[in-house]
SEDRENFI-30611 format. One line per 2 residues: for each residue x, y, z of C-alpha. Coordinates in steps of 0.2 Angstrom, whole numbers, plus 5000, padded with zeros to 4 digits. Example, Ala and Ser with C-alpha at 12.3 -4.5 7.8 and 13.67 -1.06 7.14 Angstrom:
// SEDRENFI-30611
5062/4978/5039  5068/4995/5036 .
This chain:
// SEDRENFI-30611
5000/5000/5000  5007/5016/4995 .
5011/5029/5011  4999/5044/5012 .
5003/5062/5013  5008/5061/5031 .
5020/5048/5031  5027/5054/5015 .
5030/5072/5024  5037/5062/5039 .
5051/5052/5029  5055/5067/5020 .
5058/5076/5035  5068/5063/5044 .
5078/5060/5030  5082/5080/5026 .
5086/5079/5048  5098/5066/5044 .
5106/5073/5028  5110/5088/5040 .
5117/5077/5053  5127/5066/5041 .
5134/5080/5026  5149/5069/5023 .
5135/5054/5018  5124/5066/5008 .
5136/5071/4998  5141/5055/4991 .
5124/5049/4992  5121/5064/4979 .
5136/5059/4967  5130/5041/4966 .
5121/5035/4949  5107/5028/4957 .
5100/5032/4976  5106/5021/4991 .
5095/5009/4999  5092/5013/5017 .
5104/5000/5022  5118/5009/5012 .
5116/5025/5018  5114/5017/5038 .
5132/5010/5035  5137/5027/5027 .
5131/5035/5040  5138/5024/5055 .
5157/5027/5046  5154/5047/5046 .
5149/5046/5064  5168/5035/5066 .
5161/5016/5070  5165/5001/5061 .
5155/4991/5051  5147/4974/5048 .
5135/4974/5034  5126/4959/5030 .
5116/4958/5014  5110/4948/4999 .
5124/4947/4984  5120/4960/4973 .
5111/4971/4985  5127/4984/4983 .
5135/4980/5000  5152/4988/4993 .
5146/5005/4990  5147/5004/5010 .
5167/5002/5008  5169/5015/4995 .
5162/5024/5005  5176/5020/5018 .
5190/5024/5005  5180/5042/4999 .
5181/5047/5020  5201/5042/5018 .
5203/5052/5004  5193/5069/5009 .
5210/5077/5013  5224/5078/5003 .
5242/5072/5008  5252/5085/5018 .
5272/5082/5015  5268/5064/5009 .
5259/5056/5021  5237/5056/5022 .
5224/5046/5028  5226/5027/5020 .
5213/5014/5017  5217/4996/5012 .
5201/4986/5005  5205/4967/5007 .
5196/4952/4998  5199/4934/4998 .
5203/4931/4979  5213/4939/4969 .
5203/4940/4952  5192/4949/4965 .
5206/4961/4971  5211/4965/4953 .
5194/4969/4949  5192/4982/4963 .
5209/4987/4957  5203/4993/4940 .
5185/4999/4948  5197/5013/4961 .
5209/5018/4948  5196/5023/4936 .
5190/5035/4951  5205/5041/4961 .
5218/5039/4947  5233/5027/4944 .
5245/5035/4956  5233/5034/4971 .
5229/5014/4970  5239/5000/4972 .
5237/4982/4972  5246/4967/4981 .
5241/4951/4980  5258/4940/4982 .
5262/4938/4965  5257/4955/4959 .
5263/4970/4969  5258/4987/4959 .
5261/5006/4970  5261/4996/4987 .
5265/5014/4995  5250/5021/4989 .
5234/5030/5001  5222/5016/4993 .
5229/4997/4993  5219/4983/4987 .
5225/4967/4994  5222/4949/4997 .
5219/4945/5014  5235/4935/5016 .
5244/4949/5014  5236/4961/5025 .
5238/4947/5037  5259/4947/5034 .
5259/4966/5036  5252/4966/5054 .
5265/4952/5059  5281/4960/5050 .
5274/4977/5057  5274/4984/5040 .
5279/5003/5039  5264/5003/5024 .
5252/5003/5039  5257/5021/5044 .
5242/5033/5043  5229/5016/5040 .
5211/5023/5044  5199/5012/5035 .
5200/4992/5031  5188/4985/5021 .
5185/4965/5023  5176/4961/5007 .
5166/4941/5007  5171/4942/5026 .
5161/4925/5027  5176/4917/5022 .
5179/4918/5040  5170/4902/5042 .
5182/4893/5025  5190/4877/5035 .
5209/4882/5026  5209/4900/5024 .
5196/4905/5036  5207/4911/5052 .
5216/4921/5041  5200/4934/5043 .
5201/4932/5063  5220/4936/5063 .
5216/4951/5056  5202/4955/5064 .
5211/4955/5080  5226/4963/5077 .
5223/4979/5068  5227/4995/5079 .
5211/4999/5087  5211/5016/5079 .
5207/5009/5062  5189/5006/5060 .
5185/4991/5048  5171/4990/5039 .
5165/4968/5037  5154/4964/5020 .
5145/4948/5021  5134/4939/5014 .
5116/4937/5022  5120/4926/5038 .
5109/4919/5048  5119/4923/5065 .
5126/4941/5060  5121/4948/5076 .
5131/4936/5086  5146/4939/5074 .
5143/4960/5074  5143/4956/5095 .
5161/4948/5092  5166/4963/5082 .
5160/4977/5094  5169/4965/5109 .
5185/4965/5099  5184/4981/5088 .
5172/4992/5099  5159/5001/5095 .
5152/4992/5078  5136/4995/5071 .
5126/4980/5062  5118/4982/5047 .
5106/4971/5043  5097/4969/5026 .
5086/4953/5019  5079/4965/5004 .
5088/4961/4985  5088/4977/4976 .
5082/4967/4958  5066/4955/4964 .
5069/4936/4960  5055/4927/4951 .
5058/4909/4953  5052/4896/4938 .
5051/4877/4935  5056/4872/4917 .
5044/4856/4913  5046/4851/4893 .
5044/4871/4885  5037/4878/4900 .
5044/4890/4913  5031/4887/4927 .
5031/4899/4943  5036/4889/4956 .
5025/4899/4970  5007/4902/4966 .
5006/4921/4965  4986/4922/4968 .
4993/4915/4986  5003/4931/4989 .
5022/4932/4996  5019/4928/5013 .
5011/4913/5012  5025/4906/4997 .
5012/4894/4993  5021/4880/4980 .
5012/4879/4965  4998/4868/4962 .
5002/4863/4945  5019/4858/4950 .
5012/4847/4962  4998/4841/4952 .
5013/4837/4939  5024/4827/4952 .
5007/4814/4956  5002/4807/4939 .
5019/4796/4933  5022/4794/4917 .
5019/4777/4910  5036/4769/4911 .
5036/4775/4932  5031/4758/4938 .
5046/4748/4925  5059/4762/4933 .
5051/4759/4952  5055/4739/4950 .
5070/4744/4944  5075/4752/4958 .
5068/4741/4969  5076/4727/4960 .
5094/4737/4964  5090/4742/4981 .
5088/4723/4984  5102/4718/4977 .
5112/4729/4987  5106/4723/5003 .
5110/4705/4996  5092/4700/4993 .
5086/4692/4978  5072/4700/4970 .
5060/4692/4956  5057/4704/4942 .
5042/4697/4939  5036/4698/4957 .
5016/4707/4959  5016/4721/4973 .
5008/4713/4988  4990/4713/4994 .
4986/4730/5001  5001/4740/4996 .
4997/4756/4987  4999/4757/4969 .
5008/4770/4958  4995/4784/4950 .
4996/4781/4933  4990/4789/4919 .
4989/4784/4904  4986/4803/4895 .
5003/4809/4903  5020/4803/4896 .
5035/4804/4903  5043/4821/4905 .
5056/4824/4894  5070/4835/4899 .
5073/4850/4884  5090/4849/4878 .
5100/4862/4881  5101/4872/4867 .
5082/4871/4866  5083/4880/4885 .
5096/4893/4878  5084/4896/4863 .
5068/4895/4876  5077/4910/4886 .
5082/4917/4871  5063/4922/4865 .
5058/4924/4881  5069/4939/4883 .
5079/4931/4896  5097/4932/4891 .
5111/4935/4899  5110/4917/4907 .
5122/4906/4917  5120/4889/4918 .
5125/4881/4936  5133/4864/4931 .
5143/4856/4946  5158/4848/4937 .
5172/4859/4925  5171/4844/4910 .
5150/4847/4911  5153/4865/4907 .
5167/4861/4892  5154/4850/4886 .
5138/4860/4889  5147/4872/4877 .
5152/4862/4863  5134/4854/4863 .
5126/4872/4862  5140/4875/4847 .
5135/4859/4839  5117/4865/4837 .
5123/4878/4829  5117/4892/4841 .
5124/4908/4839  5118/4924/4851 .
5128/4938/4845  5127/4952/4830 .
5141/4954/4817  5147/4970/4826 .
5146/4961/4843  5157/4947/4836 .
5171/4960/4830  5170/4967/4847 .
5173/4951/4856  5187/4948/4844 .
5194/4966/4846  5192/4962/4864 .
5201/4946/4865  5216/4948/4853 .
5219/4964/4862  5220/4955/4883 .
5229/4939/4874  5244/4948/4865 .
5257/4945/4875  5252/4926/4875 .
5264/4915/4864  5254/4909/4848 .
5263/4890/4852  5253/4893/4868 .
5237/4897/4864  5235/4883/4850 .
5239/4871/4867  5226/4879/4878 .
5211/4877/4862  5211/4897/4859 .
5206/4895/4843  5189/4884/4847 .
5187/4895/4862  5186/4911/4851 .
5172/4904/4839  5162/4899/4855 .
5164/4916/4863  5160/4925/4845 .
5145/4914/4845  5142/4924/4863 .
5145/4905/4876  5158/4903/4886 .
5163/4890/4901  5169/4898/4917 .
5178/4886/4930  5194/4886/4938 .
5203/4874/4927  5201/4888/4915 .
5216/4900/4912  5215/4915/4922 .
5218/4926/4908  5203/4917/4899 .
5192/4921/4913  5196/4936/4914 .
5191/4938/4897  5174/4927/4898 .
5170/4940/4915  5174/4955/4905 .
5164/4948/4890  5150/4945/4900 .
5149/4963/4909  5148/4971/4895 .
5132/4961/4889  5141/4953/4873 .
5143/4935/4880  5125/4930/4883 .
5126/4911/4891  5142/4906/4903 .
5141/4887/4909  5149/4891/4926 .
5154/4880/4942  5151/4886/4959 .
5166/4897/4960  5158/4908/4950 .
5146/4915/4964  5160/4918/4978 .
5159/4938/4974  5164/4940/4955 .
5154/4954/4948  5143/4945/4935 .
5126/4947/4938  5113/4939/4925 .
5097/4941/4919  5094/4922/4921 .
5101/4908/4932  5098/4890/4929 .
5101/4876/4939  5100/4860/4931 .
5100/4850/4945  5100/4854/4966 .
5114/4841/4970  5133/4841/4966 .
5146/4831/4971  5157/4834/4986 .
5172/4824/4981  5166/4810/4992 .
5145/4807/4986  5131/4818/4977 .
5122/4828/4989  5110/4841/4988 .
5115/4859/4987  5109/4867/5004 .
5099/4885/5008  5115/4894/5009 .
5122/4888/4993  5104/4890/4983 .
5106/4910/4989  5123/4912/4981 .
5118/4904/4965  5103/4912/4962 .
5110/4929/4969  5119/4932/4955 .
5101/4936/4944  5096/4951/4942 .
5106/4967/4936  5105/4982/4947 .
5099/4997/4935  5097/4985/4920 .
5083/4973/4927  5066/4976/4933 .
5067/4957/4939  5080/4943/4941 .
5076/4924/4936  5081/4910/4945 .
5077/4895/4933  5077/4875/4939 .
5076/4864/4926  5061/4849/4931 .
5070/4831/4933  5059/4815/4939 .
5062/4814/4956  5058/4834/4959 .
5048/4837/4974  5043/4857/4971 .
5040/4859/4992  5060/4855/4992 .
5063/4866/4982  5049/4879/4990 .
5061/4876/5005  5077/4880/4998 .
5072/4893/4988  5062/4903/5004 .
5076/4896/5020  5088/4911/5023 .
5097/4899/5036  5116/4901/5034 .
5126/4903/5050  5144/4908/5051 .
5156/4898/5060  5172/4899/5066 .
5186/4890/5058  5201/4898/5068 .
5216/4886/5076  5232/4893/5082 .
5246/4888/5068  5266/4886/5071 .
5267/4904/5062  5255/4911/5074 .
5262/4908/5088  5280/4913/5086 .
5274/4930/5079  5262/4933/5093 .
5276/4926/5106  5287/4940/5096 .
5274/4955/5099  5264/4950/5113 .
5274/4937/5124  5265/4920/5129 .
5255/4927/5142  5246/4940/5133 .
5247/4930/5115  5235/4917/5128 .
5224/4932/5130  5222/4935/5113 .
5218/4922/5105  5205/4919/5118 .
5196/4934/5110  5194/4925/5095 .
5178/4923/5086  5179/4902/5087 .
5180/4907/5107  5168/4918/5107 .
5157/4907/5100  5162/4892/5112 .
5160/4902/5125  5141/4906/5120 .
5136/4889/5119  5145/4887/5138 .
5134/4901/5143  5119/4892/5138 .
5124/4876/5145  5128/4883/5160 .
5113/4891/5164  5106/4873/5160 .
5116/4867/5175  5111/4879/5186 .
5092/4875/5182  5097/4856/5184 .
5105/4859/5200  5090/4865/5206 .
5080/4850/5203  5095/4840/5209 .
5092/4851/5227  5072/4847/5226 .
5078/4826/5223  5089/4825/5237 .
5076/4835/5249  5063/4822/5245 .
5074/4808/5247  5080/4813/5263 .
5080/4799/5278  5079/4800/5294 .
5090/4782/5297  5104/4789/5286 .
5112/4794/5271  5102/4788/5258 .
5112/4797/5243  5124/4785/5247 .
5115/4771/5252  5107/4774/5235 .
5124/4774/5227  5128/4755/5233 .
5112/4749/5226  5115/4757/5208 .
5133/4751/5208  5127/4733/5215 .
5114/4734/5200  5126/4739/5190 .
5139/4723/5194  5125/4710/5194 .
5118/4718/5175  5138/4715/5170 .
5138/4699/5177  5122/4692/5168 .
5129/4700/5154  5146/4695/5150 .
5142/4673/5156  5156/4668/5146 .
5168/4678/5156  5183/4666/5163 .
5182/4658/5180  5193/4669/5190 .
5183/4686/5182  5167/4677/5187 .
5174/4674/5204  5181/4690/5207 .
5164/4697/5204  5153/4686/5214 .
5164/4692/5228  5162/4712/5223 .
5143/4706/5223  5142/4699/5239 .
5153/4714/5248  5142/4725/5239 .
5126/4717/5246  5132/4714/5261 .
5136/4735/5265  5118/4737/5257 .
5108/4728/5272  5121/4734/5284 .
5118/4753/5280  5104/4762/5292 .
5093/4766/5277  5090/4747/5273 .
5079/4745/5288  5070/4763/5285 .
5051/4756/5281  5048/4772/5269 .
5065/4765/5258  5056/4760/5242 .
5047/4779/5242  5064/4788/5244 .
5072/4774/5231  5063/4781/5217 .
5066/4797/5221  5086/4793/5220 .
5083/4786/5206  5079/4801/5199 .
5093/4810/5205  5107/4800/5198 .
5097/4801/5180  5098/4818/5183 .
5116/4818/5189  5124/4808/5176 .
5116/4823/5163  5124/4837/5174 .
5139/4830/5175  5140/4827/5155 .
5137/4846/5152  5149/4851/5166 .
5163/4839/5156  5155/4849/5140 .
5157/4865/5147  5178/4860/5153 .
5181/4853/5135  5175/4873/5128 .
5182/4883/5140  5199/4889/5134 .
5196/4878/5119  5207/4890/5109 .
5219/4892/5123  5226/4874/5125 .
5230/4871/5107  5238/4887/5108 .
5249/4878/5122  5251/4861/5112 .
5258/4872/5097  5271/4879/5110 .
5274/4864/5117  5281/4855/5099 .
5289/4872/5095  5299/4869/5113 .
5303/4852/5109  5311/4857/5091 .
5319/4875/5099  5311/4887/5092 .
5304/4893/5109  5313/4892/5125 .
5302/4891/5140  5311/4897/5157 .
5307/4892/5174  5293/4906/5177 .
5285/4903/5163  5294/4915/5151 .
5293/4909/5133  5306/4917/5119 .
5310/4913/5100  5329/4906/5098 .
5337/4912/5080  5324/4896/5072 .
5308/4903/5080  5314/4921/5073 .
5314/4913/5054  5298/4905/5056 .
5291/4922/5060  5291/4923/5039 .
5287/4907/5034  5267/4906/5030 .
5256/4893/5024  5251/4874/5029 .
5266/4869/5030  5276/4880/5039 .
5284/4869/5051  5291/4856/5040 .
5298/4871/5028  5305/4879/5044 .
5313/4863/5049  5319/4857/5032 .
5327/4875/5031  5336/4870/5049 .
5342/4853/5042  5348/4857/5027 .
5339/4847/5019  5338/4857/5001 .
5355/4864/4999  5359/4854/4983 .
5346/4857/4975  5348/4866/4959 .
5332/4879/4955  5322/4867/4944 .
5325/4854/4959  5320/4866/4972 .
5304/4873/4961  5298/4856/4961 .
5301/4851/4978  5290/4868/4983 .
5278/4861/4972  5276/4845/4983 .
5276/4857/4998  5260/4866/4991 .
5253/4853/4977  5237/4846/4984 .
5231/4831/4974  5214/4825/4969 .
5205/4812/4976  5206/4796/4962 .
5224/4803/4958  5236/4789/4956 .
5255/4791/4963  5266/4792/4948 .
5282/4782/4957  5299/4786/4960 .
5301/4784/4940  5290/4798/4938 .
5301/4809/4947  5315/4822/4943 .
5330/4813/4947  5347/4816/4954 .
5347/4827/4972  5327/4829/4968 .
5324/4812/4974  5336/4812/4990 .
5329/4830/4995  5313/4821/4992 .
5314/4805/5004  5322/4815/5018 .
5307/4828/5017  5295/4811/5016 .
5304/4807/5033  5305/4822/5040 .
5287/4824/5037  5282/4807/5048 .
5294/4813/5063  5284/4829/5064 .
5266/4821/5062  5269/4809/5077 .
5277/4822/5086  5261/4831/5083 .
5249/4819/5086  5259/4816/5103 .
5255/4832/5106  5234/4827/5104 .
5236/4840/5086  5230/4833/5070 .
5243/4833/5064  5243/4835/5042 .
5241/4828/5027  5255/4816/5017 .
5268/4825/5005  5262/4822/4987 .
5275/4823/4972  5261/4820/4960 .
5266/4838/4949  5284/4836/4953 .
5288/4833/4936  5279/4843/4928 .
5285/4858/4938  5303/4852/4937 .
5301/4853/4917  5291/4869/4917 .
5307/4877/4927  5317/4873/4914 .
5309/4880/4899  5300/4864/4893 .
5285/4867/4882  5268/4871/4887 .
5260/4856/4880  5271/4845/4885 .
5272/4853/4903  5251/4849/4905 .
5252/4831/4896  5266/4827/4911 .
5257/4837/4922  5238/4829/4916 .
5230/4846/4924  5219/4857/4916 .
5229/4874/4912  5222/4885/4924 .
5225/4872/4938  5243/4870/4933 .
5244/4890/4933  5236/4891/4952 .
5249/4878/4958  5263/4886/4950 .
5258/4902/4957  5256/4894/4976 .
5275/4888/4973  5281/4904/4969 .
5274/4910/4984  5283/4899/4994 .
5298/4902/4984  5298/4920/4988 .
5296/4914/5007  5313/4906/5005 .
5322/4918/4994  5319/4929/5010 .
5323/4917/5025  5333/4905/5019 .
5353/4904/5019  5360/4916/5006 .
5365/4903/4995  5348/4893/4996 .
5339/4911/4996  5350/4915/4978 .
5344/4896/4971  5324/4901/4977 .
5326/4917/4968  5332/4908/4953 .
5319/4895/4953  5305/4911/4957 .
5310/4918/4940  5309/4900/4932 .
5292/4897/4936  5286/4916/4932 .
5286/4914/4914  5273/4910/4899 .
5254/4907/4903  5261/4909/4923 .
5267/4928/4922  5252/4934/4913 .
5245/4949/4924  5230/4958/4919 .
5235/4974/4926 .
């Protein structure tokens, strides 16, 4: 219902009161293209008034106007002699980062932005720093002069918090930036932001949380069944009611004719597995209920997908992207639509594509590109489809996302990866089915997951509405997928665990004590200690009834607590007795005595003879139920309690065993000259590379040698990947270096798992070779046939080992350190040194 005069006067009045309170805000709000959503100019306004920020909204709502905002209020005064207000703005990937690289240059100039993502470092010294998280994280521990005059941090996607690998990261952070810089956290709807924005505000101080379940472009949700796009909510039933529709559901009763064939089937199968034989020809049994049948209604077949790209293609429903859960279904997809001879795009569309492409792949070898199908993959774009997964070369994606932004690709096949924050927003988004596979089984896709697909329809300015398409299969039940698509139910949780390079750099700053301290303000701790509130107010309740059991079993003969205790543990023995019959003869001797000693203090005790006993019995018997439940949430509430704190300890503890903490009689813990290298050394691994450094375990290896055995150090391989063998190896020192790091490896994870840690994951030397080769010039094709990876997974593990390269260009032995650098360069080159920017 549209407001009336009155209430239109009184928002115009508030808004004009809070425009005059909030100038700064107004401004910007002003030079914007399109006018902020309340929720925008709520976190504007909380930055002008100096709080931080968490903002928690659907993807695409325009959650990081909030941190430009952040970067404007950093740059409203010029630099005096050099130095001004800095802000960094951080994200978790570093397509993402180079995308909001481009985005500030083209507003605050070349010479104002820079960009660092560990393998790219563009004006690091500059007011506005676009970073990955990982680097942010490094500057705090080295104490970084770049963080000199930081006002503002932007924590883009900070529900990476909760990734298992990479999450703590985000907490590290968090926790210790100066308290003067005021941080500004974009999220993704959560279903717990207020418990998170409570951390924040305890950590941060005073933090204001912004809240926001409204998409800025409405989602229409459809069925696809044969030609149709069916609602999947009855409109006439009205939004908050999100009534499925009844067409759907009369659709899912009547079974085509070959349902009861494909039912014995499955039945037949599901016997089989259980080891039953099942007669085919076997009748249902009397009484049980009979498939619906019709014989007017024939199986539904599912459209091809070219027919779907044509069917959203009339319906004025293009750009698309097409969810598919697998890299090779999206090649495929592709090459299927290309067979039907679909083509989207206009003759001056295709010469822009082209233009577009030649110009972003130039400084690519042409040896190259006929290796990585460039040539196939420029007919599909020019046709306006395109794949987009990460086996796919960066530089391609780069390309496919560009493409796609500026409307001239009109259908991307795409994986998951695609919804975690890139800027390609759609018109349409299908999903052609609602399970993927984890690695380890198919499984359903959950709320959470269904949001952040179907988030990415609908384009801000462009679209009056977004489409989220699923595509009917037998087996659909439309109230499932009601559910998912209506359930906002996506909590953020912790993923935080002190590490070795944790501790000696918060050992370094802090000393042990204080570290201790820290790290129980994180967020895992936080919420821990949430869950022990509850469970502790739980005991207190339970104590009470345990108070009320023990007044009403009171004796006047005696103590019948503990008289009650020698008839539970003389039940308990005669139970065990019963029990275990087959015991041998001097077990079951040794219990008939317990038995009888048991018995005999029973009718001995005063209570025995008390004639109200069986009354006061049962209410014992209640008390020790209860007990046995208090005592299992006090052992609960001792497990959580400093949780955080006591791995912290057992990391100390191996970093005492190995000497890179000395721990004095007082308690005193400091580094010794290994703990001080460690301080630089980041990533899983970062004990064994610390204590391979120590041993000397790499000094002969040349640069190829060393590139490959850096490789092993990051390289993690697939699940169904088979060893390649000692024969697939480089040989020479390679393989010596090899086996004592293999070695070394199992002396660590015992000492670990001594210490109750988890301890990791085995060395794998699966892209040894391939690595080894690339260093050393080899070709590109050949370099993937050893390598049997996809391109642009050979260019994210090459790029992880040149990470860890640089590490050991810095701390290792100058000789070592000379070789790292070498192998660096080696690996930097071809499809691997292509930068963007």
């Amino acid at each position: 219902m549209e407001p009336g005069p009155a209430e239109r006067y009184q928002r115009a009045a508030e808004t004009s009161r809070q425009d005059r309170s909030h100038p700064i805000t107004a401004a910007f709000a002003a030079s914007q293209r399109f006018t902020l959503d309340p929720f925008q100019l709520a976190g504007c306004r909380a930055l002008e008034e100096g709080r931080s920020v968490l903002v928690a909204a659907p993807t695409g709502a325009g959650k990081t106007i909030i941190g430009e905002f952040a970067v404007h209020l950093a740059m409203r005064e010029p630099a005096q002699n050099g130095y001004g207000d800095k802000a960094f703005y951080t994200t978790p990937i570093k397509a993402l980062s180079n995308q909001k690289f481009r985005e500030l240059q083209d507003v605050y100039g070349a010479d104002e932005v820079g960009l660092l993502t560990g393998d790219t470092n563009i004006n690091g010294n500059a007011r506005i720093v676009v970073m990955t998280t990982e680097v942010l994280r490094n500057m705090l521990y080295a104490d970084s002069p770049a963080l000199r005059g930081l006002r503002y941090v932007v924590m883009d996607e900070v529900h990476y918090l909760a990734d298992r690998f990479r999450g703590a990261v985000w907490e590290e952070i968090i926790i210790h930036l100066p308290q003067t810089v005021r941080l500004v956290s974009l999220s993704a709807t959560v279903s717990n932001a207020e418990e998170f924005g409570d951390w924040l505000d305890t950590v941060r101080g005073d933090t204001e949380v912004i809240v926001s379940e409204i998409r800025p472009v409405p989602l229409e949700q459809h069925v696809l069944v044969r030609g149709d796009l069916l609602p999947l909510f009855d409109d006439r039933a009205g939004i908050a009611t999100a009534q499925v529709n009844q067409e759907l559901m009369r659709i899912r009763s009547f079974k085509g004719p070959m349902y009861e064939n494909n039912r014995r089937v499955q039945e037949m199968n599901s016997g089989r597995q259980k080891g039953q034989y099942v007669d085919p020809r076997r009748r249902p049994q009397r009484g049980a209920k009979r498939p619906v049948r019709s014989a007017n209604v024939q199986r539904i077949e599912r459209l091809d997908r070219p027919d779907v790209v044509e069917l959203l293609a009339r319906a004025n429903l293009l750009p698309a992207i097409f969810f598919i859960f697998s890299r090779a279904g999206c090649d495929a997809a592709v090459q299927q639509v290309r067979r039907a001879g679909v083509r989207l795009t206009s003759q001056e569309e295709r010469a822009e594509i082209r233009a577009i492409v030649e110009q972003r792949t130039r400084t690519l070898l042409d040896e190259d590109l006929a290796v990585l199908g460039y040539y196939d993959w420029l007919d599909n774009l020019e046709r306006g489809l395109a794949s987009h997964h990460a086996g796919l070369l960066p530089a391609f994606k780069e390309i496919v996302e560009e493409l796609f932004q500026r409307k001239l690709v009109k259908v991307v096949f795409a994986t998951e990866t695609l919804a975690l924050g890139i800027n390609m927003p759609a018109r349409t988004v299908v999903l052609e089915k609602l399970e993927k596979f984890n690695g380890e089984a198919r499984v359903a896709i959950t709320s959470g997951e269904y949001t952040q697909l179907t988030g990415r329809a609908g384009r801000r300015g462009i679209d009056v509405e977004g489409h989220a398409v699923i595509q009917w299969t037998e087996g659909v039940d439309p109230q499932a997928v009601a559910a998912l698509a209506s359930r906002r139910t996506y909590p953020l949780n912790s993923s935080f665990r002190p590490t070795y390079n944790m501790a000696v750099n918060l050992i370094d700053q802090f000393g042990r004590a204080r570290a201790r301290q820290i790290l129980e303000s994180s967020f895992a701790q936080f919420q821990a200690d949430r869950a022990v509130v509850g469970l502790a107010r739980q005991v207190r309740e339970q104590e009470e009834s345990l108070a009320g059991y023990e007044k009403a079993m009171t004796c006047d003969r005696g103590d019948f607590t503990e008289y009650s205790a020698i008839r539970r543990d003389l039940s308990e023995a005669e139970k065990l007795n019963r029990k275990d019959a087959n015991a041998s003869r001097a077990t079951r001797d040794a219990r008939h005595r317990e038995i009888s000693s048991l018995r005999r203090r029973m009718q001995r005790h005063p209570c025995h003879q008390c004639p109200d006993r069986e009354n006061h019995a049962r209410w014992a018997e209640r008390y020790w139920r209860l007990k046995r439940t208090v005592d299992k949430m006090r052992q609960q509430i001792e497990t959580r309690t400093g949780t955080v704190a006591r791995i912290f300890d057992r990391v100390v503890d191996v970093l005492a065993v190995l000497d890179y903490v000395r721990i004095a009689d007082d308690g005193r813990t400091t580094l010794t000259p290994s703990g001080r290298t460690m301080r630089r050394i980041y990533g899983e691994r970062d004990l064994l590379v610390a204590e391979s450094l120590r041993l000397g375990l790499w000094k002969d290896l040349d640069a190829a040698s060393l590139a490959a055995l850096a490789c092993c150090l990051v390289y993690e391989p697939r699940r169904d990947e088979a060893g390649t063998g000692e024969r697939g190896y480089p040989r020479g020192a390679f393989r010596v270096a090899l086996s004592e790091t293999q070695t070394l490896w199992q002396q660590l994870d015992d000492l670990e798992r001594d210490h109750r840690l988890p301890g990791s994951d085995p060395i794998s030397a699966g892209l040894a070779q391939a690595m080894h080769s690339w260093a050393r010039g080899v070709a590109l094709e050949r370099v993937l046939d050893e390598a049997d990876l996809a391109a642009g997974d050979f260019v994210r593990w090459a790029k992880q080992t040149i990470d860890l390269l640089d590490q050991l260009s810095i701390v290792a032995e100058p000789a070592l350190a000379g070789i790292a650098r070498a192998a660096l360069d080696a690996v930097r080159r071809g499809i691997v040194s292509y930068s963007s920017v």
